[in-house]
N, CA, C and O atoms as a GROMACS GRO file, in nm:
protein
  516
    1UNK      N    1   0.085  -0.118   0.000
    1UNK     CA    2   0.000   0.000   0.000
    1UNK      C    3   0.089   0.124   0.000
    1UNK      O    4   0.203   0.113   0.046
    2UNK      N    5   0.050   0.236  -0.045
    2UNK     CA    6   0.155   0.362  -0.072
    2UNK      C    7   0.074   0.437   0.018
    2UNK      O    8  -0.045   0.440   0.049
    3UNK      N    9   0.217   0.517   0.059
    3UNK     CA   10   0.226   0.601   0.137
    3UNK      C   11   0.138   0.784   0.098
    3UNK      O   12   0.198   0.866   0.029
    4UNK      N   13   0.018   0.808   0.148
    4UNK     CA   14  -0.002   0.940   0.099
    4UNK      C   15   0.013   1.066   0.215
    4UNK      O   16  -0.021   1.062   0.334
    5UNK      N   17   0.063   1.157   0.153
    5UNK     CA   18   0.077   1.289   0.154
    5UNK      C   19  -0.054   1.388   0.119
    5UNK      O   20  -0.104   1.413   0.010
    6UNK      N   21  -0.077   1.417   0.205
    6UNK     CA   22  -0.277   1.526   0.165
    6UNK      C   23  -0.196   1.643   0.142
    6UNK      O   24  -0.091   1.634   0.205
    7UNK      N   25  -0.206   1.753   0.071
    7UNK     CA   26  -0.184   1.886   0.056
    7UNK      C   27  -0.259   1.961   0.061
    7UNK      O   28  -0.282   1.975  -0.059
    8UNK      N   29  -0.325   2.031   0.113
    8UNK     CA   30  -0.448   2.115   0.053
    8UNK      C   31  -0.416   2.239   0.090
    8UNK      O   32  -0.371   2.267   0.200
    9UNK      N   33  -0.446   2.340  -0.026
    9UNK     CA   34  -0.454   2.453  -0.004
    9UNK      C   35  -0.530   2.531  -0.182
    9UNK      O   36  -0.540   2.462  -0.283
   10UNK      N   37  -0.568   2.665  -0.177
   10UNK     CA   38  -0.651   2.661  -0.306
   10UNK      C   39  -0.583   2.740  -0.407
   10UNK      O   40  -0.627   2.763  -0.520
   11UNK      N   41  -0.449   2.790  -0.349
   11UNK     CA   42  -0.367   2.794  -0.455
   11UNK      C   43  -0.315   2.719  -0.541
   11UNK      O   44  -0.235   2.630  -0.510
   12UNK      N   45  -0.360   2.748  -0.690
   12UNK     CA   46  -0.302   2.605  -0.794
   12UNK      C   47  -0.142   2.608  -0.770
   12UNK      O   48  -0.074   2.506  -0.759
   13UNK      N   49  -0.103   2.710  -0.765
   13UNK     CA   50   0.041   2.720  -0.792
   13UNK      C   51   0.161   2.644  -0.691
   13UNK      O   52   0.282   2.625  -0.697
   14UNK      N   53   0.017   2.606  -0.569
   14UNK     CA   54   0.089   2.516  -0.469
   14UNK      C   55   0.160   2.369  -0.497
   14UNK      O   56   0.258   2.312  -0.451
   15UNK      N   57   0.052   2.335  -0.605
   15UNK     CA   58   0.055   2.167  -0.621
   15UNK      C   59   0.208   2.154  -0.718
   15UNK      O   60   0.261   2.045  -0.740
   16UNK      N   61   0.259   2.272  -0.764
   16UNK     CA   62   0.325   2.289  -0.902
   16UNK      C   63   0.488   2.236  -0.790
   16UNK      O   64   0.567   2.142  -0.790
   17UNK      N   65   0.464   2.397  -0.688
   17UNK     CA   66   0.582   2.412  -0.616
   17UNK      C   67   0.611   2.212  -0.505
   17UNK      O   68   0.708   2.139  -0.527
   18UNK      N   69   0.507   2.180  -0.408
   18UNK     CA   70   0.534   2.055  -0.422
   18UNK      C   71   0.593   1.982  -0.516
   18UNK      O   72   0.705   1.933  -0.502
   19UNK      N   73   0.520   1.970  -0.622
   19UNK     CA   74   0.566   1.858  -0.722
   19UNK      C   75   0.683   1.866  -0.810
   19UNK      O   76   0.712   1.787  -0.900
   20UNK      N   77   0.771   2.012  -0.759
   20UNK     CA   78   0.865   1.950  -0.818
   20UNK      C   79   0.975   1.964  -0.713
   20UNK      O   80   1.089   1.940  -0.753
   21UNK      N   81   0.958   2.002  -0.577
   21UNK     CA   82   1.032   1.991  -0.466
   21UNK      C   83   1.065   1.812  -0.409
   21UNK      O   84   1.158   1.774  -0.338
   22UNK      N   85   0.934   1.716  -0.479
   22UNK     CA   86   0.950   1.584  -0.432
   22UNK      C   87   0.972   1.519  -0.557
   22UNK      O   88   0.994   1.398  -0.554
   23UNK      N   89   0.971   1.584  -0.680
   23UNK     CA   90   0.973   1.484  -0.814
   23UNK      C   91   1.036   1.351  -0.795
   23UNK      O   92   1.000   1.243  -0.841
   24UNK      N   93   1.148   1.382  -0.710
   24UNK     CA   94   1.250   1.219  -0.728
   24UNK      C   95   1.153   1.093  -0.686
   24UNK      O   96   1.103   0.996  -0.742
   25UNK      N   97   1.154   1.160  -0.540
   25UNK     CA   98   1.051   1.106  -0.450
   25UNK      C   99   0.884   1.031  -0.500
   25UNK      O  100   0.831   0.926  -0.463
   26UNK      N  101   0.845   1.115  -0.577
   26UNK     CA  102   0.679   1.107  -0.648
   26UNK      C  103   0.709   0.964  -0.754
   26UNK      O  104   0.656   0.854  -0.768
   27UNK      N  105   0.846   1.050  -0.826
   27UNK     CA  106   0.838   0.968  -0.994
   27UNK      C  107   0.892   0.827  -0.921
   27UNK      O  108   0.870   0.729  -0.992
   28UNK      N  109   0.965   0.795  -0.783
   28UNK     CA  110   1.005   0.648  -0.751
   28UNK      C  111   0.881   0.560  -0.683
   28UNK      O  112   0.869   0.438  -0.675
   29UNK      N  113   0.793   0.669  -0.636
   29UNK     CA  114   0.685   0.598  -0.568
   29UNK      C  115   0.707   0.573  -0.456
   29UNK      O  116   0.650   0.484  -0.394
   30UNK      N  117   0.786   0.642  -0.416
   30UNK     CA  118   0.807   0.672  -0.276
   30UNK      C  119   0.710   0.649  -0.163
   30UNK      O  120   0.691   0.563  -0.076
   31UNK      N  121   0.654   0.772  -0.204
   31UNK     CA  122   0.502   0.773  -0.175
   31UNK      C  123   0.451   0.888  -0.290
   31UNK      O  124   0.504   0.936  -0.390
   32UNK      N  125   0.309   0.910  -0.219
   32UNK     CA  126   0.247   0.942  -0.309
   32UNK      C  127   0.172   1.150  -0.227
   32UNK      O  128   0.123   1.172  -0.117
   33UNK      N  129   0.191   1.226  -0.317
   33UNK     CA  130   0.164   1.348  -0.267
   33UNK      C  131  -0.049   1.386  -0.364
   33UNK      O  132  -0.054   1.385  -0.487
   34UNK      N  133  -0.141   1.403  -0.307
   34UNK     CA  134  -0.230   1.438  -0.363
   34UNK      C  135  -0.260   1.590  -0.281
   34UNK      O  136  -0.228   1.623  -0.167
   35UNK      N  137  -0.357   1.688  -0.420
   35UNK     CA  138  -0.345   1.777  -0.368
   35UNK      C  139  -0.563   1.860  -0.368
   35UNK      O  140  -0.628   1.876  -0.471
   36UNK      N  141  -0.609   1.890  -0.239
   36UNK     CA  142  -0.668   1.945  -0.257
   36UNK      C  143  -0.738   2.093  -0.237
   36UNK      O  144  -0.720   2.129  -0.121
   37UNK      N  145  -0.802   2.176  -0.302
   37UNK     CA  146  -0.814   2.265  -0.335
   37UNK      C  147  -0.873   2.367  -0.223
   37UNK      O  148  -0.850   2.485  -0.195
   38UNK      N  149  -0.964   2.261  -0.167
   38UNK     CA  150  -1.076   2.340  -0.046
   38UNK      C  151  -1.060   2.205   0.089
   38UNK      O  152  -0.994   2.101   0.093
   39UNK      N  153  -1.128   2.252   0.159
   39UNK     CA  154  -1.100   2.196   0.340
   39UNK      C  155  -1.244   2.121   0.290
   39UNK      O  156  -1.273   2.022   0.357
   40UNK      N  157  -1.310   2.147   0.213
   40UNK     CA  158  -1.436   2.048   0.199
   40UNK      C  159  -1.389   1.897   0.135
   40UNK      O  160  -1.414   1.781   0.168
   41UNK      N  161  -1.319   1.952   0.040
   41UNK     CA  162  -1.242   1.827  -0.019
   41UNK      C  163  -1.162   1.739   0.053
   41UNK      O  164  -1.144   1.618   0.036
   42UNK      N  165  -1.125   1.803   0.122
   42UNK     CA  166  -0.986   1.723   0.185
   42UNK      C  167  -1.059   1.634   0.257
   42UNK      O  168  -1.039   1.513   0.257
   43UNK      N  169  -1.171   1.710   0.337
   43UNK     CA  170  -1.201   1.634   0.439
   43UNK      C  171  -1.261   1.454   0.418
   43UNK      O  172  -1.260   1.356   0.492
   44UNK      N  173  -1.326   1.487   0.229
   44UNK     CA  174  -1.374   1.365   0.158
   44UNK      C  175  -1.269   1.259   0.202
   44UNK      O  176  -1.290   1.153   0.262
   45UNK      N  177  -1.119   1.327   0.144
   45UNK     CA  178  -0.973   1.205   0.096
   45UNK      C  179  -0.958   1.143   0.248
   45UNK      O  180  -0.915   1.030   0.274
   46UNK      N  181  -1.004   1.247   0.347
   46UNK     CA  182  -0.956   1.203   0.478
   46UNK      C  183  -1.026   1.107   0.518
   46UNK      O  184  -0.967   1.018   0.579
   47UNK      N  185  -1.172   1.095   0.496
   47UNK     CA  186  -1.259   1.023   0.533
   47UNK      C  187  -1.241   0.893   0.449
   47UNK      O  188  -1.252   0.783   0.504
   48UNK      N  189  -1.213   0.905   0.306
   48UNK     CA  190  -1.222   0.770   0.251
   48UNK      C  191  -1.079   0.730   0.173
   48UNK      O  192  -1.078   0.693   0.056
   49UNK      N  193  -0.934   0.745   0.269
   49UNK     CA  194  -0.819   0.742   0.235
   49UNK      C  195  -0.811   0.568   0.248
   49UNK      O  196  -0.731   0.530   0.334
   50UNK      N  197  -0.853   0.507   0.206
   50UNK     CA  198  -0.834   0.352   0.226
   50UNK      C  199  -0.765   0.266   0.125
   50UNK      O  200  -0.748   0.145   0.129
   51UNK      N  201  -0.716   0.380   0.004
   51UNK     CA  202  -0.648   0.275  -0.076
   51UNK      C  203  -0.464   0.351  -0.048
   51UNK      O  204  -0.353   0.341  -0.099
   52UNK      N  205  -0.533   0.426   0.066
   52UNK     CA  206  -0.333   0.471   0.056
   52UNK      C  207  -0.326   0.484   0.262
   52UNK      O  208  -0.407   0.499   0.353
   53UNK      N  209  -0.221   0.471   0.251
   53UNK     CA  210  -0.201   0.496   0.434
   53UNK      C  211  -0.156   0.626   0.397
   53UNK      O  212  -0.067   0.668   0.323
   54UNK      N  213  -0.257   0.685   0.484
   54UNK     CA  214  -0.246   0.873   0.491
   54UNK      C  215  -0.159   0.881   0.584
   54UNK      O  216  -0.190   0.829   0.691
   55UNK      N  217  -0.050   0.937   0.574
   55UNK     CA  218   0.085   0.969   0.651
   55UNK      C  219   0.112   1.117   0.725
   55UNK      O  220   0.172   1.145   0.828
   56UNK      N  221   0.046   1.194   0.630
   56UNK     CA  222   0.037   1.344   0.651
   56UNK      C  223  -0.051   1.448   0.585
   56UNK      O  224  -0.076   1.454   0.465
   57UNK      N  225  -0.090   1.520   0.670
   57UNK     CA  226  -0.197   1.614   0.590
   57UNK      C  227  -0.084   1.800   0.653
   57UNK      O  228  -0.047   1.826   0.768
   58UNK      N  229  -0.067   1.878   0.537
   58UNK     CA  230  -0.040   1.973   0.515
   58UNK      C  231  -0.133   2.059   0.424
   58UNK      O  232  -0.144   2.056   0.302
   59UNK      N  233  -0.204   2.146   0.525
   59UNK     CA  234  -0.309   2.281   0.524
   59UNK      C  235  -0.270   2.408   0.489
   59UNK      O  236  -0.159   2.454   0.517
   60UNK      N  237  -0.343   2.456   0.439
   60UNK     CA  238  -0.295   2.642   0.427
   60UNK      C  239  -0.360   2.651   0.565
   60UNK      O  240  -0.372   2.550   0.634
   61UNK      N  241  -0.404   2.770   0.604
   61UNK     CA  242  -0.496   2.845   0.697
   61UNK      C  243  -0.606   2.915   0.612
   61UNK      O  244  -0.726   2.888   0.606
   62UNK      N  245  -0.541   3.005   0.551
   62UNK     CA  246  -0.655   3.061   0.490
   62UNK      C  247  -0.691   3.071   0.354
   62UNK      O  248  -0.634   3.134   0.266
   63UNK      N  249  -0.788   3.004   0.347
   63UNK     CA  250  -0.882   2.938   0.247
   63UNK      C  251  -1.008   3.010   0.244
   63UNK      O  252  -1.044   3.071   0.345
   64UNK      N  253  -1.080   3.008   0.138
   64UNK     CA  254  -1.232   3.033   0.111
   64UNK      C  255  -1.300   2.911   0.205
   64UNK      O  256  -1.241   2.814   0.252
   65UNK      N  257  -1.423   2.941   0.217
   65UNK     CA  258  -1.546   2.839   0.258
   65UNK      C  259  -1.416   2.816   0.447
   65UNK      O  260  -1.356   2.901   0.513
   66UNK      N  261  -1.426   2.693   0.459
   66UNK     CA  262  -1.373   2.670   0.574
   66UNK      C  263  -1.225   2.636   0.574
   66UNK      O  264  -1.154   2.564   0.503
   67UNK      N  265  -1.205   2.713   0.678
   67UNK     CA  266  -1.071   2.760   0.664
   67UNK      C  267  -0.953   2.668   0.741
   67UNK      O  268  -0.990   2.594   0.832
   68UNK      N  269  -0.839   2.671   0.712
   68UNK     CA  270  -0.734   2.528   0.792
   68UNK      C  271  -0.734   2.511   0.908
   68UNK      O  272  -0.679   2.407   0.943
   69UNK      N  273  -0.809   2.623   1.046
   69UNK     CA  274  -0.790   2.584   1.135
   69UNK      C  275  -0.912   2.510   1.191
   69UNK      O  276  -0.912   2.432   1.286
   70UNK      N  277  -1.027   2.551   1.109
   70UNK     CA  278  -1.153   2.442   1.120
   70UNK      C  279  -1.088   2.291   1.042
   70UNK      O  280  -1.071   2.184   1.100
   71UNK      N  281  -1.066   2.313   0.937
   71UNK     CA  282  -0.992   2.165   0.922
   71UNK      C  283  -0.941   2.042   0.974
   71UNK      O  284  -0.966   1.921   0.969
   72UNK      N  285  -0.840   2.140   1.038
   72UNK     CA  286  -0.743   2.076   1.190
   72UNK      C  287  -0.803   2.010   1.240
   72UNK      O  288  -0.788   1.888   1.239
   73UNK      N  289  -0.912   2.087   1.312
   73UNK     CA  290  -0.984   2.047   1.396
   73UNK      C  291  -1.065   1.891   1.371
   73UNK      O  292  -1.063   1.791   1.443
   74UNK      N  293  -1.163   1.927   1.188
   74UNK     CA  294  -1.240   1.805   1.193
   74UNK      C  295  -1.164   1.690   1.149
   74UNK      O  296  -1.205   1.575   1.166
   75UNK      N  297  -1.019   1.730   1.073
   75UNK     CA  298  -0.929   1.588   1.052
   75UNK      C  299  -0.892   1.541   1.161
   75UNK      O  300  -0.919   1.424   1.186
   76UNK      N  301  -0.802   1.639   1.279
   76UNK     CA  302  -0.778   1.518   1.382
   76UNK      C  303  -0.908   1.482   1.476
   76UNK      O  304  -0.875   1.446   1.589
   77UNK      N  305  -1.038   1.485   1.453
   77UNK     CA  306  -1.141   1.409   1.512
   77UNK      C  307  -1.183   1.292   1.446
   77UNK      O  308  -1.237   1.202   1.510
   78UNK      N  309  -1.159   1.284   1.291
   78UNK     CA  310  -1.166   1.166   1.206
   78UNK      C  311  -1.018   1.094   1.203
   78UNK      O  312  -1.025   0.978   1.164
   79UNK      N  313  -0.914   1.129   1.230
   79UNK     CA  314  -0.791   1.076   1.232
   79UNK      C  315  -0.711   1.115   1.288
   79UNK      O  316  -0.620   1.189   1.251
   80UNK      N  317  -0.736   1.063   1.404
   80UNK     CA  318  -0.568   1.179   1.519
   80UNK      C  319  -0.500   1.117   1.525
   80UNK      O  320  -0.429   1.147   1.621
   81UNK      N  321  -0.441   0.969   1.439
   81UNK     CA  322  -0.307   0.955   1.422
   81UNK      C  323  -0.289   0.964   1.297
   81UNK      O  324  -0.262   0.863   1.232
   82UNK      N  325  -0.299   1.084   1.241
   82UNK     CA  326  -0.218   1.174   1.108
   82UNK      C  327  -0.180   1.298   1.175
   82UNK      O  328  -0.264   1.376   1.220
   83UNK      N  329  -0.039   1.317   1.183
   83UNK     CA  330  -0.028   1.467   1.191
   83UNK      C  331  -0.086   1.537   1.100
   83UNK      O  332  -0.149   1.507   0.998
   84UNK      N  333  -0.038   1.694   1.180
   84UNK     CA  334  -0.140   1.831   1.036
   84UNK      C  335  -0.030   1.903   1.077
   84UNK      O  336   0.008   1.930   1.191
   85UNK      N  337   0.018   1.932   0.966
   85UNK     CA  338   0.115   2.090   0.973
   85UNK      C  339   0.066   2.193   0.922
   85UNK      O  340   0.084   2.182   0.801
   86UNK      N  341   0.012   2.292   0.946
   86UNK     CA  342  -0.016   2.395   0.946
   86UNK      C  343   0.066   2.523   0.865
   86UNK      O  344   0.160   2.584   0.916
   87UNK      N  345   0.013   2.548   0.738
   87UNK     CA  346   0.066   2.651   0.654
   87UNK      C  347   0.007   2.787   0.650
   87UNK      O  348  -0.100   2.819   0.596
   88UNK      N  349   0.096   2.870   0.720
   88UNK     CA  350   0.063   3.030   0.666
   88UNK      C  351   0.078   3.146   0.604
   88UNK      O  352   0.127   3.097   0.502
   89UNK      N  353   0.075   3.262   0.582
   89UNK     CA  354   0.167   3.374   0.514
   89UNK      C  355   0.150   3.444   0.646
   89UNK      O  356   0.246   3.520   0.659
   90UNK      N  357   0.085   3.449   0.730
   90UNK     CA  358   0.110   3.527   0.852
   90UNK      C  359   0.108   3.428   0.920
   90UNK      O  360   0.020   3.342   0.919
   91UNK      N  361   0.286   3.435   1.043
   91UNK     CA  362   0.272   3.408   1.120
   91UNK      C  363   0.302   3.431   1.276
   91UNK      O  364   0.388   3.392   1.356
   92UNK      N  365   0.174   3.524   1.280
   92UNK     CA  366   0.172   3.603   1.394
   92UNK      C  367   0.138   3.451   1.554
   92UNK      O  368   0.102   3.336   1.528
   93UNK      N  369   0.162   3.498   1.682
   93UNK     CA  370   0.166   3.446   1.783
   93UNK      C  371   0.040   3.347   1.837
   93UNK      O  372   0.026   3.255   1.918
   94UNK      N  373  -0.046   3.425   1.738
   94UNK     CA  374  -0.221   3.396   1.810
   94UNK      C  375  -0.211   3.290   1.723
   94UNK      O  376  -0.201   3.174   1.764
   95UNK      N  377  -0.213   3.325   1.584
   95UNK     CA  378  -0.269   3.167   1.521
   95UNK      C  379  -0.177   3.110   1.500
   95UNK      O  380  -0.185   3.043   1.398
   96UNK      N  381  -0.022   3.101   1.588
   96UNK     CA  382   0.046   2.999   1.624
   96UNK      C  383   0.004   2.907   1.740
   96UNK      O  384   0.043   2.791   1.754
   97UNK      N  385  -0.057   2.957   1.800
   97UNK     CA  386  -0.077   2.901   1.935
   97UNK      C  387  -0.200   2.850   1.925
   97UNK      O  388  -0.226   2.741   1.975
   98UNK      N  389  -0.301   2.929   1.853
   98UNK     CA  390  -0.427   2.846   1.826
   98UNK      C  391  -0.415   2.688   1.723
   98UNK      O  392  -0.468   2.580   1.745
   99UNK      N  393  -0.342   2.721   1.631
   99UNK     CA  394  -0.331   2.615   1.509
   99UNK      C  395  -0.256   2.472   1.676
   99UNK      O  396  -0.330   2.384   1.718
  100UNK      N  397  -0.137   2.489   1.722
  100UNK     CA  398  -0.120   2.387   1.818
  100UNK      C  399  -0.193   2.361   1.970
  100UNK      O  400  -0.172   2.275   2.055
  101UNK      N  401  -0.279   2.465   1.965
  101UNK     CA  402  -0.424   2.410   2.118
  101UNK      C  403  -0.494   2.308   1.997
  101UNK      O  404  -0.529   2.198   2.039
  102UNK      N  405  -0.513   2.330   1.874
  102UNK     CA  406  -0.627   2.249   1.811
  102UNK      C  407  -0.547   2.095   1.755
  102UNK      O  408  -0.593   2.012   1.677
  103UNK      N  409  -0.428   2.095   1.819
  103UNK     CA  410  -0.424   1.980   1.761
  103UNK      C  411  -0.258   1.972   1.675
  103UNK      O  412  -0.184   1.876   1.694
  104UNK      N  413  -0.212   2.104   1.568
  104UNK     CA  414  -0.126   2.085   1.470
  104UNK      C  415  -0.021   2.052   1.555
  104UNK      O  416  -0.008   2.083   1.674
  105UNK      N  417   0.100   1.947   1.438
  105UNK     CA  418   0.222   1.925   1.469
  105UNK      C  419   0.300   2.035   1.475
  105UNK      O  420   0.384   2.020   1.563
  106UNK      N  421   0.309   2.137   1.422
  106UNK     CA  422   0.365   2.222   1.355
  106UNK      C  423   0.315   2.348   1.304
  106UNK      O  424   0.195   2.342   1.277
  107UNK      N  425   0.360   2.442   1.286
  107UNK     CA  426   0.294   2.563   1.188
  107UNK      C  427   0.421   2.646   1.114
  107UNK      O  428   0.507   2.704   1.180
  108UNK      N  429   0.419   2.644   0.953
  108UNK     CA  430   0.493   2.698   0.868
  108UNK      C  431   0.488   2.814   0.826
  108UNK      O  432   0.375   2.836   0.780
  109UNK      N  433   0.540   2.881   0.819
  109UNK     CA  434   0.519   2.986   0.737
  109UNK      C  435   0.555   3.021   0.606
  109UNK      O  436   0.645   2.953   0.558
  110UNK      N  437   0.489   3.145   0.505
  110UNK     CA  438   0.499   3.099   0.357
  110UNK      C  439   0.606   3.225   0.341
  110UNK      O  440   0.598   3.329   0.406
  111UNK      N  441   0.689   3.201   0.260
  111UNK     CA  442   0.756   3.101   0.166
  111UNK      C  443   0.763   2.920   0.258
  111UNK      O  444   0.777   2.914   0.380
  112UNK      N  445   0.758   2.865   0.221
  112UNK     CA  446   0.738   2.741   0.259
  112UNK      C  447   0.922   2.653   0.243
  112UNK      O  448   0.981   2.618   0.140
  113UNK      N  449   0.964   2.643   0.376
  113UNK     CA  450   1.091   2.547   0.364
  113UNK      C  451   1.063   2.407   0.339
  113UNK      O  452   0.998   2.343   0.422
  114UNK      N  453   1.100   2.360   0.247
  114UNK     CA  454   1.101   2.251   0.197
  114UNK      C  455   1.168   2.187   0.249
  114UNK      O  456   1.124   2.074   0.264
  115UNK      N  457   1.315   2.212   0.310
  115UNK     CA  458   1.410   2.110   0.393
  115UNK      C  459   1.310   2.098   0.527
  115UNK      O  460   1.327   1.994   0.592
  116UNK      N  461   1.217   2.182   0.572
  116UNK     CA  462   1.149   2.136   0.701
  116UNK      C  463   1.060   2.022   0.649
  116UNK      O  464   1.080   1.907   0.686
  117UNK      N  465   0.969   2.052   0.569
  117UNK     CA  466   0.868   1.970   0.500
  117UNK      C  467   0.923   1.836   0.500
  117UNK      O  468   0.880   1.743   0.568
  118UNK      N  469   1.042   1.830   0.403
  118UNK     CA  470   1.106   1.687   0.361
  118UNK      C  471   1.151   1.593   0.530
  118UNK      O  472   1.152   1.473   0.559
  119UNK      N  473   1.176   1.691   0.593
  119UNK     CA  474   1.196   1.652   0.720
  119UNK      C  475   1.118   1.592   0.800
  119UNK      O  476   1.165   1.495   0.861
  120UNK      N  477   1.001   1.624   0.820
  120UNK     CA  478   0.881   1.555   0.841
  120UNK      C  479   0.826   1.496   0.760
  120UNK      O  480   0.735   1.430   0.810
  121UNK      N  481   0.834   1.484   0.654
  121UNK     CA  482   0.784   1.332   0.570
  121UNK      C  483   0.891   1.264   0.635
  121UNK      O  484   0.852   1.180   0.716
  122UNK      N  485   1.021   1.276   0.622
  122UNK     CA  486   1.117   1.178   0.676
  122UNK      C  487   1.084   1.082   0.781
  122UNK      O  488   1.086   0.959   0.785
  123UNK      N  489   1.047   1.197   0.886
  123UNK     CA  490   1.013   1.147   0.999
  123UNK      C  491   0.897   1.016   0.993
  123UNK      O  492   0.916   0.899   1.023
  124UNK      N  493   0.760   1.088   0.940
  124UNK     CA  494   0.639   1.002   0.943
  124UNK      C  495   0.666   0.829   0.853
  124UNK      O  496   0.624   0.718   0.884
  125UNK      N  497   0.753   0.876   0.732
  125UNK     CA  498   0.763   0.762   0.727
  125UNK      C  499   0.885   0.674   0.768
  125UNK      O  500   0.911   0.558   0.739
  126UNK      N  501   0.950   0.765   0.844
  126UNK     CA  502   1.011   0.638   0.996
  126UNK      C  503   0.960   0.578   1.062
  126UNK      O  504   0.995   0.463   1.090
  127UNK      N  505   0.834   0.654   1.122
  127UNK     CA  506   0.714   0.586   1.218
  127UNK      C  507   0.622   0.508   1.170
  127UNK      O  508   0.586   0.419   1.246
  128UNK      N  509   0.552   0.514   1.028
  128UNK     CA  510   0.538   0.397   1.025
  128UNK      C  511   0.585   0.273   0.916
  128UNK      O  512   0.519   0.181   0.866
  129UNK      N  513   0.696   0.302   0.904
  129UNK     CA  514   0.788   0.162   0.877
  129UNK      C  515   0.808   0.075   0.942
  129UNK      O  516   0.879  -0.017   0.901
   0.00000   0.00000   0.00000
C-alpha cells in the first residue's frame, strides 16, 4: 500500500511548487503526494483514504469556505493519528498558538521550507515503517 501525503490549499500554484520539490521522490513511488483545493475536499480524501495509508496532511490556513484551522480540527477528530502541519503567510503568535491548542504538529510559514517539510515526511515515514 503507498504512502499518501494530503496537501491542501486553493492555490493552484501550490501543487506545481510541491511537485517539483519531491519529483524524485513522487516519480520512484516513494510515496504518493495528492493535492486538494478546499477543506471540503480534503475532508472527503480524509474520510475515505483507504487505498493509501495517509501519513500526513499539510493545510494552508486561509482558504475560502472553511478555513485550515476548522480543518485541523475536523481531521484530527476523524484521524488523530495523522499529523497536520499547518501553513501560513502570517505568522503572527495567536494563530500559532491556536493552530497547536487544536491539535497541529507544527505551523509553517509561507515562503514554505522545503528542507522542514522533507523533514517531516522523513520522519512520518520512519514511524510507520
Amino acid at each position: 500500500m503507498s504512502l499518501l501525503i494530503l496537501v491542501v490549499d486553493d492555490e493552484p500554484d501550490v501543487e506545481l511548487l510541491f511537485r517539483q520539490n519531491f519529483r524524485r521522490d513522487l516519480r520512484s513511488g516513494r510515496f504518493v503526494m495528492e493535492f486538494s483545493r478546499s477543506a471540503a475536499e480534503a475532508l472527503e480524501r480524509i474520510a475515505d483514504a483507504t487505498d493509501a495509508t495517509l501519513i500526513l496532511i499539510l493545510s494552508d490556513i486561509n482558504m475560502p469556505g472553511m478555513n485550515g484551522l476548522d480543518l485541523l480540527t475536523r481531521a484530527r477528530a476523524v484521524r488523530p493519528d495523522v499529523p497536520v502541519i499547518m501553513i501560513t503567510a502570517y505568522g503572527d503568535a495567536e494563530t500559532h498558538n491556536e493552530a497547536l491548542a487544536r491539535g497541529a504538529e507544527t505551523l509553517l510559514t509561507k515562503p514554505i521550507d522545503f528542507v522542514v517539510v522533507r523533514d517531516a515526511i522523513e520522519t512520518r515515514i520512519g514511524q510507520v515503517q
